[in-house]
N, C-alpha and C positions, 0 to 999 in steps of 0.2 A: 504493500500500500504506500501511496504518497505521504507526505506530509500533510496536504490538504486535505488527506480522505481522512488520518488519524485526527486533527480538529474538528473535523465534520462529526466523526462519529463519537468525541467526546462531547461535542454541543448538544447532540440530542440525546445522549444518555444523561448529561447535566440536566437536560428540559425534563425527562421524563422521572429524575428523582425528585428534581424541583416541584412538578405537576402533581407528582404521588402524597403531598405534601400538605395538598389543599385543598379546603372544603369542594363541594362542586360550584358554589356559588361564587368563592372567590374565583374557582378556576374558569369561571364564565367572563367575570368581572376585568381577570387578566390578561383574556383570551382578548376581550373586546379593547382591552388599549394595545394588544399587538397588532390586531387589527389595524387600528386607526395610526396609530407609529407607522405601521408598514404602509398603506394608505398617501399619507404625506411625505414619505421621503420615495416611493418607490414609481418616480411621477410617468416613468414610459408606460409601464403596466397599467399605473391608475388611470394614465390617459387613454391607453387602452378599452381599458373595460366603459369608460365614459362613452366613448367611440362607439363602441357596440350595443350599449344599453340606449343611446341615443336613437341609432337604425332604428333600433326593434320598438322602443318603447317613445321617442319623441312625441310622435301624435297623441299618445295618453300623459304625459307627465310635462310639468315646468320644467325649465332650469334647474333651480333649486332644490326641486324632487328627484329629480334625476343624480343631481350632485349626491343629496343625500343616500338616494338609493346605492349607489356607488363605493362608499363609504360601507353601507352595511353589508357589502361583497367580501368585504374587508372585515369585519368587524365578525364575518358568521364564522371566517376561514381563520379566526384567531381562535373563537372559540371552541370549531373542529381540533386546530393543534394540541390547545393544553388539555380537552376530555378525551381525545386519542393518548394522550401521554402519560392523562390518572389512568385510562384504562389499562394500557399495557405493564405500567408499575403495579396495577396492586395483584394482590395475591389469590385472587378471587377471578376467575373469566365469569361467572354467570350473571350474563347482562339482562335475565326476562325483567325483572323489575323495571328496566329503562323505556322498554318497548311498550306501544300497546298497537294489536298488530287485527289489518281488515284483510280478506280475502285469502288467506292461507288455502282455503279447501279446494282452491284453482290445483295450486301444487299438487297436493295430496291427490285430484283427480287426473291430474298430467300422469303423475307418477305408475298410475295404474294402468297407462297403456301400456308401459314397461319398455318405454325408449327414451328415457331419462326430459331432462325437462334444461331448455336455455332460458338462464333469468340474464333477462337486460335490464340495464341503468345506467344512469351517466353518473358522471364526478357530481352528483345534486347531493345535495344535505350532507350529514354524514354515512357519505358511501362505506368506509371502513365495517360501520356498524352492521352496513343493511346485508352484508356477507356473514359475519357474524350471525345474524340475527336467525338466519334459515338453515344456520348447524345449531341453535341451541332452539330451533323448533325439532330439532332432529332427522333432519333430512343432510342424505351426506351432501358435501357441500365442496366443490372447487373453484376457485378462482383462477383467473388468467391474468398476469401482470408480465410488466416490460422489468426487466433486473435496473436496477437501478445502477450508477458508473462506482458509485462506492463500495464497494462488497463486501464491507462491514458494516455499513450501514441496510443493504441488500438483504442480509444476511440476518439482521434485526428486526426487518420489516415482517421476513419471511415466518422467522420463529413468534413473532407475536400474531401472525395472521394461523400459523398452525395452533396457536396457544387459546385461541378463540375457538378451535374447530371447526376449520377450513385449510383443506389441501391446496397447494399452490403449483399452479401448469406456468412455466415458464412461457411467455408468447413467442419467444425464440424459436420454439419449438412445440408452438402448441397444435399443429391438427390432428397427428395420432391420440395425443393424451386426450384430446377433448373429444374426440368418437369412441374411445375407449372406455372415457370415461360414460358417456352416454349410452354406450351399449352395455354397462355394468346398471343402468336405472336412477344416476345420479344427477345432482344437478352440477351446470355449469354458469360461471357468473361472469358476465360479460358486460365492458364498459364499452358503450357505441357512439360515444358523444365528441371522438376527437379527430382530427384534420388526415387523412387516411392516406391525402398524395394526388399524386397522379393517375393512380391503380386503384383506387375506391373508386363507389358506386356514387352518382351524383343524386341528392334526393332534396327536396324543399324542405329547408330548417329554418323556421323564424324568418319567414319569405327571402329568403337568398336559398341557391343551387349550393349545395356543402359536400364534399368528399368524405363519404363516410365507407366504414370497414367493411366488405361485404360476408366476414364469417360467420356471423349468425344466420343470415339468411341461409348459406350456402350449408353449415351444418343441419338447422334442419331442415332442409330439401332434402337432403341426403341419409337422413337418419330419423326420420320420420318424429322427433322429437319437437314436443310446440314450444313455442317461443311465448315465456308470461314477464312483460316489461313490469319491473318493482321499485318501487322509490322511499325513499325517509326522508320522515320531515318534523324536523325539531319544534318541539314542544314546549321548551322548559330549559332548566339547568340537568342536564344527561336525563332528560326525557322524550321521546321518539315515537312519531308513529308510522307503524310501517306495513305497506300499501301492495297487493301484488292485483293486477291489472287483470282479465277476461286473456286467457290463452290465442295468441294468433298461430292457426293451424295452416303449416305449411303444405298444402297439398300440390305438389308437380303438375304441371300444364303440357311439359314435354317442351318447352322452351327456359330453359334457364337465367336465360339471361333476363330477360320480361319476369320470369319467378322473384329473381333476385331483388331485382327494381321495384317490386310492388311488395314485396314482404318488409325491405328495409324501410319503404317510407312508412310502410302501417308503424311499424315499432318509433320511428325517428316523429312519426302522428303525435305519439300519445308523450316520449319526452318533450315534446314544445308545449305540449299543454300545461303539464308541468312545471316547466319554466316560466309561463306565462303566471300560472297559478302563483308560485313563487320562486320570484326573479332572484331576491337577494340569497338562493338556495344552490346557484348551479356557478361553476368555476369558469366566467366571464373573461379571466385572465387570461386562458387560451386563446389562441388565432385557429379560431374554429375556418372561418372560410379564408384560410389563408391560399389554398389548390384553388383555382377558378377553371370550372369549366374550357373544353378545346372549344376553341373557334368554329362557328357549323359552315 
């Protein structure tokens, strides 16, 4: 490891004793002035997010609402860091107390056709949890994530995401594991909400063309497994509720590529609605449509 990665990875083992430390309320209270710190000095980004909250949301908000709303992009993603950092410190993973949870029986009926089940969501609320949430409803549970450049830090993320109960598919190498894992009747958790490239499927997100991933769709076409998009959304000081969507059933047409295109926008459907529902919930800081469409 570098030097930069041994800082790295003693800053957020500092964060996560410091976090372990604190009521929930203070750690809500602290989360929200990282927020707003990071907010005012970090002006590309915050200009960023202004930039995109404005597109989408100009016609319905002032200035000032919009500023504000801006601010609490910031202020939500302060408070995901320090309650991801009580949680992984303390000594206890059982989170039902946190959660109060609608639509479960979707799963439970996916699960029964016995070709496992893809839960999508995006970076909205605290995503960390909403994986969590569906191994301590006791459904097995994988997630797909990119390694991160620090591997001790990597390596942290990993073991606290297994310490929750949840398997971790590296995206490096995730299509064996993630049909594998499907054909054993498990679920797979998939984030679909980020800039895919030039090789994503192009679909309408918050009225802009977006390059989005097309491996959900393409896993269940292929695996007969529905697709039930799930979200969380903060309630409280480490209180959550969490949401699993009407299954989108991927049935083949005998055209693929048309499959693909119309499965992804139903799912990429219902995260805008949720964004829209709430804004200050989803990770704005992203250059979501940064791939633009080829020229017709």
């Amino acid at each position: 490891m570098t030097l930069k990665h041994h800082i790295e990875y003693t800053g957020v083992r500092l964060l996560m004793h410091i976090a372990g430390l604190l009521s929930p309320s203070r750690g809500v209270w602290i989360g929200e002035r990282m927020g707003n710190l990071a907010f005012d000095l970090v002006r590309k980004r915050r200009d960023l997010v202004k930039q995109h909250l404005g597109r989408v949301f100009g016609n319905e908000y002032e200035p000032d609402a919009l500023h504000k709303l801006a601010r609490n992009v910031y202020r939500q993603l302060g408070r995901l860091a320090t309650e991801h950092a009580r949680l992984l410190a303390a000594e206890t993973t059982d989170i039902r107390d946190r959660i109060t949870v609608i639509g479960d029986d979707h799963v439970a009926q996916a699960r029964r056709q016995g070709k496992g089940v893809i839960l999508v969501t995006g970076h909205f609320g605290y995503w960390e949890l909403l994986g969590a949430s569906v191994a301590a409803l006791g459904y097995p549970m994988a997630v797909v994530a990119k390694d991160q450049h620090n591997p001790a830090v990597n390596a942290l993320i990993i073991k606290g995401r297994e310490k929750l109960g949840m398997k971790v598919i590296s995206m490096a190498a995730a299509t064996h594991a993630i049909m594998r894992t499907l054909r054993r009747n498990e679920c797979v958790g998939l984030l679909v909400d980020q800039d895919a490239g030039p090789g994503g499927t192009f679909v309408d997100f918050l009225g802009l063309e977006a390059s989005t991933y097309q491996g959900p769709a393409l896993f269940a076409l292929r695996s007969g497994a529905p697709i039930i998009p799930c979200f969380i959304i903060r309630e409280g000081a480490e209180r959550h509720r969490v949401v699993f969507e009407s299954p989108i059933e991927a049935v083949p047409s005998g055209y693929e590529t048309a499959d693909i295109q119309r499965y992804t926008q139903a799912y990429t459907a219902v995260l805008e609605r949720y964004v829209r529902m709430y804004p200050d919930h989803w990770f704005w800081v992203h250059r979501r449509w940064k791939t633009r469409p080829p020229a017709v």
